[in-house]
N, C-alpha and C positions, 0 to 999 in steps of 0.2 A: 777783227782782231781775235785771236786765240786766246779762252779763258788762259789764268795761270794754274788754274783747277778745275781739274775734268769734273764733270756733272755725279759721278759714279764714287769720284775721292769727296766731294763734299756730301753727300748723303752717308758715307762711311762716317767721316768728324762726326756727323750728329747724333750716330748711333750710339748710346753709351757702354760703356768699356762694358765687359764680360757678359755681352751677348751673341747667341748664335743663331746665324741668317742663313737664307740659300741665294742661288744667283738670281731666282725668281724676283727678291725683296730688292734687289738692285736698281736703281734708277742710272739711266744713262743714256748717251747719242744713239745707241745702237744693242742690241746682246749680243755680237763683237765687239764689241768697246767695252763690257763689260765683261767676259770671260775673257780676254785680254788685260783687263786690268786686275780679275781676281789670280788670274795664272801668274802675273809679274808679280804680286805683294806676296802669296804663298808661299813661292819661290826661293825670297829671300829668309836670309838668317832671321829665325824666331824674334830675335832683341829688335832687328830693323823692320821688321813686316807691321803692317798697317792690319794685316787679317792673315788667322792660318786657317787651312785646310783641313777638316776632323772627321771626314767623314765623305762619302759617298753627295756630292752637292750639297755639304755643309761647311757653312766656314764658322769664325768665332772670333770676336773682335775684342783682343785681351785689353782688360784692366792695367793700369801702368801706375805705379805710385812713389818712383823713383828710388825705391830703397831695395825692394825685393826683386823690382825687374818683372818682365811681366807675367802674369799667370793663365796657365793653360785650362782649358774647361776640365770640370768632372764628368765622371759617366753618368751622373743624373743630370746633367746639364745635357749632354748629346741627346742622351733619353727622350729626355722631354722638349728636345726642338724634331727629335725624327716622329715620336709617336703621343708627343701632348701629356694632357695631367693624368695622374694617377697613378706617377713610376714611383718604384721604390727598391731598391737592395733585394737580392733572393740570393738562396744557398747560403755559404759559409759565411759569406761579408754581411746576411742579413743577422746569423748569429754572433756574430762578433760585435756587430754596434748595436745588439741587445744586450749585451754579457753576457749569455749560452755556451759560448764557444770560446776557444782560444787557440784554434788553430785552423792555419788554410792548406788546400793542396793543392790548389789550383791558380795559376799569375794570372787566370781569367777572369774580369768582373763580369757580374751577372745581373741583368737587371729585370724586374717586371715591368711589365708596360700591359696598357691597355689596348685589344685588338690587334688585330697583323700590322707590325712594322714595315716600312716600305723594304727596309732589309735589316735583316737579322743579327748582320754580327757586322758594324759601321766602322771598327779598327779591329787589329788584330786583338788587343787586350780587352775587347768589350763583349757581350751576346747578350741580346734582345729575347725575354722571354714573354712572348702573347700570353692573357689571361684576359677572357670571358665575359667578367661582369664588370658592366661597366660604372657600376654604383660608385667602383673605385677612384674616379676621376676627384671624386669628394674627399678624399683623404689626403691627407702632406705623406711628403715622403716619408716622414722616418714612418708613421702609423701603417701603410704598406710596408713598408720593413717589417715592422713587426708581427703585421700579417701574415708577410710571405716566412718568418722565425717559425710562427704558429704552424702554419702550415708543413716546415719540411723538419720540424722537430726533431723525428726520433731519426732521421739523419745527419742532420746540420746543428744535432747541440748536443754535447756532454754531459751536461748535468740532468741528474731527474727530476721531471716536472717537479715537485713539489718546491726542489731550490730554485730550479730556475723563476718561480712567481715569489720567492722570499727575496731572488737579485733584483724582481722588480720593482718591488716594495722600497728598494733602499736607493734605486735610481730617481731619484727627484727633479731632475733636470730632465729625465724623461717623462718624465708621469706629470709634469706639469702642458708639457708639448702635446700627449694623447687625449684623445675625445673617445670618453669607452663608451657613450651613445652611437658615437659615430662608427667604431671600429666594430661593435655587436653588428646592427644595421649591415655592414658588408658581408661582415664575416655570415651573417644568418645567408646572403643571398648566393653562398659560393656554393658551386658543385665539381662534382667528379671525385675519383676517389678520395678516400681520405676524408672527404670536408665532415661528415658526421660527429668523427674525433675530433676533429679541427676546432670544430663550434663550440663541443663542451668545454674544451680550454679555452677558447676565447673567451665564452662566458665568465669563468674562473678568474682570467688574466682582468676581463672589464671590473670586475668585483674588486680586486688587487686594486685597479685604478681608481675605482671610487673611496676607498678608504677603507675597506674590507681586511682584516688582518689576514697574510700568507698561513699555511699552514706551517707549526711550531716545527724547528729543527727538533730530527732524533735525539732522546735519549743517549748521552755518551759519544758525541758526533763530533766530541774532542777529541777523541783518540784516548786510549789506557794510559796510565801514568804513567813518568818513567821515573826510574830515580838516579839520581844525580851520579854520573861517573860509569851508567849504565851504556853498551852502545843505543844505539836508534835501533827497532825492528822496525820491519814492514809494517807491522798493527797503529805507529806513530804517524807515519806519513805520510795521509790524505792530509791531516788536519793544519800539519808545515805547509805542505805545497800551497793551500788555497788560501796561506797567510797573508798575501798581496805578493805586488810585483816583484820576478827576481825567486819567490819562495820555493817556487818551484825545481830549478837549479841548485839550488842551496840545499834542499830536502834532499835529492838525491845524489847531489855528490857527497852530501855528508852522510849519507847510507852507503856508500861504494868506500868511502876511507873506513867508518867504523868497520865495515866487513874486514877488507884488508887489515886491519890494523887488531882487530881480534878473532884469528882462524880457530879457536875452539868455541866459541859463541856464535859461529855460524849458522847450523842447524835452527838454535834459540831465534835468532834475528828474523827467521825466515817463517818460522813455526805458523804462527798466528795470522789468518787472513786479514788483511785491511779491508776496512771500512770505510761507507762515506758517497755522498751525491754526485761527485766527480766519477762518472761512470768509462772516462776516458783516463784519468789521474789513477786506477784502479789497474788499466792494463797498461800503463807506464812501469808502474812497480812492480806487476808482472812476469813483466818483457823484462825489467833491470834482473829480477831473483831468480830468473830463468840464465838468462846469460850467466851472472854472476856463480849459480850454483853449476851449471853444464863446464865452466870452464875451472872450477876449485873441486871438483870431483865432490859436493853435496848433494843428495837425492833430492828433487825438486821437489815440492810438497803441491801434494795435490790439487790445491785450490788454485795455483799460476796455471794452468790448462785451460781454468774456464774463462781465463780475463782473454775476450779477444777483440779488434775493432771489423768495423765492415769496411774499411778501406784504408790504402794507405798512408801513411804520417810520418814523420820524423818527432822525435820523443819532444822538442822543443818547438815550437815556433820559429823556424830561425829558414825555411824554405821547402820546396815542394823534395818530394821523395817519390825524386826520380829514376828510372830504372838505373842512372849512372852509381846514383847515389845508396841504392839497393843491392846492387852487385858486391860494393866494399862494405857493405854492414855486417856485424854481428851474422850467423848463421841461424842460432833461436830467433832473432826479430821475425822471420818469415811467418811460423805461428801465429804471434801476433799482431802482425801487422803493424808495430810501431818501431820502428827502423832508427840504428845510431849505430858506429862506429864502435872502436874499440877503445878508441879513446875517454869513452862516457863511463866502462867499468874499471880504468885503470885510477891506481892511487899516485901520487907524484910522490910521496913519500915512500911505497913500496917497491912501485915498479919504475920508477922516474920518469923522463920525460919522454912522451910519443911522440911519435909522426905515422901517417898513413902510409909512407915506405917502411915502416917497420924499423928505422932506428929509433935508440934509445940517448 
């Protein structure tokens, strides 16, 4: 008599939800019966499949909890069933889930792993990056996160050192997860370039962890006062942007209507360079007094030349800055490399309302 369930669907049931296997791990009458059977559940619509396919002979047997519907693995999930412990976040998404950073350019996630993966890049949105020591296997993901932070710093984060160890200081929910015996210990064991640097701020950063107070915000790292009915200059505007979420938006569109809305206070608004640990919020404002002065016939003041990034962005977080998206920008963005529209220096009040076809 024919089971009513194949050998290969009951070892699947006892798998539990939100883990990922290969067809190796399969039990069944045969490995035809069983990549027959992984090819038919794949196959189907996500909601009705028993297992998806994520990879290169990796499948993933989602979680189901009747409200959300079921859920797909992450990239440290795939991570760590292609290449084992010791993965964690690198590049932009490792500064972002430190707070370093607040912006991506890339829809690719990046990940560290330990040793050569059996392949490199397992979906199109993922890439597997090898690393060396393997002391790593000993740390949790996020602490490799913040390894791989340390490591790509002075390109994958905005703020200067000094803030970026006062954002760590106020992360508590991170700093309870870190083991800075455990993260010194790796961090001492890594090489190639770079790691010299690396190490003295991981030291710094372990210190930050154990209770060590960050070093004091600058002197004046409010910004100049303003007085009341005054517009916004540039010199105001690091200290709005990095108000919390949204601040950032709000700082500079409320710098692009003051200008519009007072054209003999131009010059003034623009005068005075801003300040401030936001090393990237710095050639925002820039890029804005650049455009804004090249297109109101203002002499640009000297100091917008030196704010430049080493790659390209769009002035918000809001998607990659793509050569589509670079074509219809601003002309000064190219300078500095933080890319927007026209849209970003118009006022609704002076100049009404845009579109990227140029009506009003």
């Amino acid at each position: 008599m024919v089971p009513r369930v194949s050998v290969q669907r009951a070892w699947l049931e006892q798998l539990p939800g939100g883990t990922c296997f290969r067809s190796g791990d399969v039990l069944g009458a045969s490995r035809g019966a069983v990549y027959a059977f992984l090819s038919r559940e794949s196959s189907k619509p996500r909601a009705a499949a028993a297992c998806w396919r994520v990879g290169p002979n990796l499948y993933w047997k989602p979680n189901r909890d009747g409200r959300n519907g079921p859920r797909g693995p992450g990239h440290l999930d795939i991570a760590r069933a292609i290449a084992g412990e010791g993965c964690g976040l690198t590049g932009h998404q490792a500064g972002k889930v430190a707070g370093w950073l607040t912006h991506t350019v890339r829809p690719v996630a990046e990940v560290a792993v330990v040793g050569e993966p059996s392949v490199r890049r397992p979906r199109p949105d993922l890439v597997l990056r090898p690393r060396a020591n393997d002391s790593r296997r000993g740390l949790s993901a996020l602490e490799v996160t913040y390894l791989e932070a340390v490591m790509n710093f002075d390109v994958c984060a905005e703020l200067a050192w000094p803030e970026a160890l006062r954002v760590t200081a106020q992360r508590v929910d991170h700093r309870e997860r870190l083991r800075a015996d455990a993260l010194g210990e790796v961090a001492a064991a890594e090489r190639g370039a770079g790691a010299v640097a690396m190490r003295a701020r991981m030291r710094e950063l372990c210190a930050v962890l154990d209770g060590v107070a960050p070093p004091p915000a600058p002197t004046g790292a409010t910004g100049p006062p303003r007085r009341r009915g005054e517009p916004l200059t540039a010199a105001h505007l690091p200290a709005w942007m990095s108000a919390g979420q949204g601040s950032r938006i709000a700082a500079l569109s409320s710098f692009v209507n003051h200008w519009a809305l007072h054209p003999e206070r131009r010059p003034a608004m623009c005068a005075a360079p801003p300040g401030g640990p936001n090393r990237l919020d710095l050639v925002r404002i820039a890029a804005t007094v650049h455009a804004l002065s090249d297109r109101d016939g203002v002499d640009v003041p000297d100091w917008v030349w030196a704010h430049t990034w080493h790659e390209d962005v769009r002035i918000y977080d809001v998607g990659e800055a793509s050569a589509a998206f670079r074509g219809s920008a601003v002309g000064t963005c190219a300078h500095h490399r933080v890319w927007f529209r026209e849209d970003h220096i118009m006022c609704i009040r002076v100049h009404g309302m845009w579109s990227p076809t140029g009506q009003r």
